[in-house]
C-alpha positions in Angstrom: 86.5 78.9 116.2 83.5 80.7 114.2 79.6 79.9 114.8 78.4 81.7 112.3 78.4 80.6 108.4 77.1 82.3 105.2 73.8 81.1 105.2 73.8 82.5 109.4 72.8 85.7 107.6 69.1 87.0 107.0 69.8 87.9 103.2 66.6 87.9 102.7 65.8 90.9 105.2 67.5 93.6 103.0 66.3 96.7 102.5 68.2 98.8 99.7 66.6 102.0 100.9 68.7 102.0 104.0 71.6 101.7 101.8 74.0 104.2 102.7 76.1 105.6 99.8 79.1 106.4 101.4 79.5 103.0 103.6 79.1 101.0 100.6 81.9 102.5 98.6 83.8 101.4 102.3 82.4 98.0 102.4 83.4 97.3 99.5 87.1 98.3 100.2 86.5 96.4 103.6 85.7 93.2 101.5 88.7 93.0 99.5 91.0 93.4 102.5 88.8 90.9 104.4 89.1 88.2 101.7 93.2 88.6 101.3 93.2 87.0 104.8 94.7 83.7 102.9 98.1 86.1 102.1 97.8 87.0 105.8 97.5 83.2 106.8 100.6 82.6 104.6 102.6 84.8 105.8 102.5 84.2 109.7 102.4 80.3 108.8 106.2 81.4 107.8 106.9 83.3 110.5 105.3 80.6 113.0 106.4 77.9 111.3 108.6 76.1 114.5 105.3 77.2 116.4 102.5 74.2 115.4 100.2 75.7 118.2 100.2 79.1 116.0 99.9 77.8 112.9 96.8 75.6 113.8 95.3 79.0 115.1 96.2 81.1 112.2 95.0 78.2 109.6 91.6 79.0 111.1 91.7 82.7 111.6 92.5 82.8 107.9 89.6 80.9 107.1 87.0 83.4 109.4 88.9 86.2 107.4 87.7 85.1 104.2 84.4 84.6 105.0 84.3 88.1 106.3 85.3 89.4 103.0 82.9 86.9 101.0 80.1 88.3 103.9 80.5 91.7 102.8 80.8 91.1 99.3 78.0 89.4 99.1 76.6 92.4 100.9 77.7 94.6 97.8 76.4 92.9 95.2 72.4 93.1 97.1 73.2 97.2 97.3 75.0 97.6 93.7 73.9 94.7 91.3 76.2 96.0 88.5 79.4 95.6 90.8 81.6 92.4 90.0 83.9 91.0 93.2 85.8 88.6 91.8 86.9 91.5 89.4 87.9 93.7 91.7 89.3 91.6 94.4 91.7 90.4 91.1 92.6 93.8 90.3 93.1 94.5 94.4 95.4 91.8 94.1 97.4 92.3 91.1 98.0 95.9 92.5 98.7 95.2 96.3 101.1 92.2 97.7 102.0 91.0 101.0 105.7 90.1 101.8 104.9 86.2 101.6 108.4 85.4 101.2 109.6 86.6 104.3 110.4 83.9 106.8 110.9 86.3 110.1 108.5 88.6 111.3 108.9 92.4 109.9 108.9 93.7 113.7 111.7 92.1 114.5 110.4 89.0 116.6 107.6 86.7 116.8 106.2 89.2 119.8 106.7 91.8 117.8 104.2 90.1 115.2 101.5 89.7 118.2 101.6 92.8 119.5 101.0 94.2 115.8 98.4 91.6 115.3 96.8 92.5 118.3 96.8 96.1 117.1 95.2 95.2 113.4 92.2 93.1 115.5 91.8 96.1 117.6 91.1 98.4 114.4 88.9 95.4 112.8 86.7 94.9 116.3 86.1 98.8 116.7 85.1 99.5 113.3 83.0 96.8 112.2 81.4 98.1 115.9 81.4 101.5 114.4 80.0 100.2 111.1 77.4 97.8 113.0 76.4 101.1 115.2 75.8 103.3 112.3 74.0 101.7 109.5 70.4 100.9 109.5 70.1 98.1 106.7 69.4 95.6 108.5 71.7 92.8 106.5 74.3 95.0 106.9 74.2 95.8 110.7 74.1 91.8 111.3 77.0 90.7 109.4 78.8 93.7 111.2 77.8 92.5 114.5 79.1 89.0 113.5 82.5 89.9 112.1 82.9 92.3 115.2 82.3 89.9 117.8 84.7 87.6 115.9 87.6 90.2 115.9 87.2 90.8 119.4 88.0 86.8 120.0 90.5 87.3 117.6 92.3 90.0 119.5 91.8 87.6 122.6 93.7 84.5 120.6 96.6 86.8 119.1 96.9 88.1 122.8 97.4 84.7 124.7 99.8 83.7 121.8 101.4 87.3 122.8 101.8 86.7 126.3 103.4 83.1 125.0 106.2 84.9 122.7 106.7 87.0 125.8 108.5 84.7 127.7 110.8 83.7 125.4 111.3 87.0 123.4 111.6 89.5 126.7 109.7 92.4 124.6 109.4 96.1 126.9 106.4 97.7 127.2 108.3 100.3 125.5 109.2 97.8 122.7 105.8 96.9 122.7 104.6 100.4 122.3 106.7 101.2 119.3 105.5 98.2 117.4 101.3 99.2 118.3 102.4 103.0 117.4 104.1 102.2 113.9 101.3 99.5 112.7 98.7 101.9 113.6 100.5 104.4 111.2 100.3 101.6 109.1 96.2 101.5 108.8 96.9 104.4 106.3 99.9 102.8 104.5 98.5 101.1 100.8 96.3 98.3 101.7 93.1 99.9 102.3 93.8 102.9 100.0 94.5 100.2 97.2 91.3 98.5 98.0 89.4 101.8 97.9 90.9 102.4 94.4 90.0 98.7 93.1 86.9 99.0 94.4 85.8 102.0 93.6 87.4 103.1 90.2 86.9 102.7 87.0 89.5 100.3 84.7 91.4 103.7 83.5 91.6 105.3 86.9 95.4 106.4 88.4 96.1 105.2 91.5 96.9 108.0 94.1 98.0 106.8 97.3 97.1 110.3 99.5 93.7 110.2 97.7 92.1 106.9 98.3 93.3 106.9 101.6 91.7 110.1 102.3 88.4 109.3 100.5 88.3 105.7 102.6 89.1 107.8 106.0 86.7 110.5 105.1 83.5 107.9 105.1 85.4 105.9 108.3 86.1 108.1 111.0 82.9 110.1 111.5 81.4 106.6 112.6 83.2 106.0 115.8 81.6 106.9 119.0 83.4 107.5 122.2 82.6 104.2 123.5 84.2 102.1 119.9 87.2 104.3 120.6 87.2 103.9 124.4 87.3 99.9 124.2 89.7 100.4 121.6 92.2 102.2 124.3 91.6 99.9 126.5 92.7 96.9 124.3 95.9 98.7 122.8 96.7 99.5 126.6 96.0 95.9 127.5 98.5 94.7 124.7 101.3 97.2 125.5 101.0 95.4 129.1 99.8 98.9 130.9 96.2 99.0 132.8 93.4 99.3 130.5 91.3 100.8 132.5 91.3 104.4 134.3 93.5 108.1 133.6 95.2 107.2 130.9 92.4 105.5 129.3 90.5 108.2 130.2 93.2 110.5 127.9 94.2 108.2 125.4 89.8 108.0 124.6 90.2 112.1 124.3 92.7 112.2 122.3 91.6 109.7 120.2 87.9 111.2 119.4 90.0 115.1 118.8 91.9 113.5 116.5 88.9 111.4 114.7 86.8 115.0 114.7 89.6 116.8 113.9 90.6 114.6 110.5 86.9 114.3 109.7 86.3 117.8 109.8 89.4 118.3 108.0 88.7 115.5 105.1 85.2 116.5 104.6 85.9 120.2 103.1 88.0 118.1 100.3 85.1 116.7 99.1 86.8 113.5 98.1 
């Protein structure tokens, strides 16, 4: 699926005074939740498990996952020498657990699962955009690019596999809409607030939910620019089975960067 490995990457182009601050302590969030994408593997290899054409898929989508994490943690350890990734991604681990026994999808159906997979690729592809858009160290804005150019063909695979389920599962739009709405409320549920925290904080630090997931959204949303969160639309729209383009693009894309400006206005007064 991937054409890109490890040693694809320029390391050697680096520049640590480009180094933003504030996207590190992200990336480094960004690279535990990257390299849990063998839990993720796991647990739709259960769900898929009477679909082989799925599993093969996911089998290799896990793989690209982990690389993306080991990418960016790589990354970190050029900007902050002293920070240890195996370390962290342990204590990210011990803290923070998928629900690998499950054997049926949490949203109710195997098209249920797509259309929230579909949703999660969507967030992936526009931020690592975002990320890729903003950051002038060079190292940085290339694996970016790589990783966001594979979770756009991610969002294409999980959507033909959607379409698939579809037949057999008779999901509404409105079903379908439900599902996209409640896993985006789920992008500030514990996973990346939990990798902030591992991340970031030192071994005697209390984990507080609202906080990390404020001080990860604080240093995300001022990065998107209307056209990461117009594509974005246009691909939720496209999985919900409504027209991607035109009007309601056009107001969903509105809405969208109010509420970005709005939180980021909001987060940055509480200096977290």
């Amino acid at each position: 699926m991937g054409n890109w490995t490890l040693d694809s990457i320029a390391w050697d182009r680096f520049d640590g005074s480009k180094v933003d601050p504030e996207i590190l302590r992200n990336i480094k969030a960004a690279a535990m939740v990257e390299r849990n994408g063998a839990d993720y593997g796991t647990y739709l290899g259960r769900v898929f498990v009477d679909d082989p054409m799925v599993v093969e898929d996911v089998d290799r989508w896990a793989v690209e996952e982990i690389q993306h994490g080991m990418a960016l943690g790589r990354w970190v350890q050029l900007a902050d020498p002293a920070w240890n990734f195996d370390a962290a991604f342990e204590r990210f681990r011990r803290g923070y657990r998928l629900p690998l026994e499950a054997t049926a999808s949490v949203r109710g159906s195997q098209a249920g699962e797509m259309m929230a997979r579909c949703i999660v690729e969507t967030g992936t592809s526009s931020y690592y955009s975002a990320l890729r858009d903003a950051t002038d160290e060079p190292v940085l804005k290339q694996i970016c690019a790589r990783i966001a150019a594979d979770e756009f063909r991610h969002y294409k695979l999980f959507y033909d596999h959607l379409r698939r389920c579809l037949k057999r599962d008779r999901l509404s739009r409105w079903s379908r809409l439900r599902i996209g709405w409640s896993r985006l409320a789920e992008s500030e549920d514990d996973e990346l607030a939990y990798a902030y925290f591992a991340a970031n904080e030192p071994a005697d630090a209390v984990y507080d939910r609202k906080r990390y997931r404020e001080a990860y959204a604080r240093r995300a949303y001022p990065l998107y620019r209307r056209t990461h969160v117009q594509r974005a639309m246009a691909m939720v729209l496209k999985a919900v089975g409504l027209e991607p383009q035109g009007r309601l693009n056009t107001l969903m894309t509105r809405a969208g960067l109010w509420f970005l400006r709005r939180r980021s206005s909001q987060l940055a007064a509480s200096g977290l």
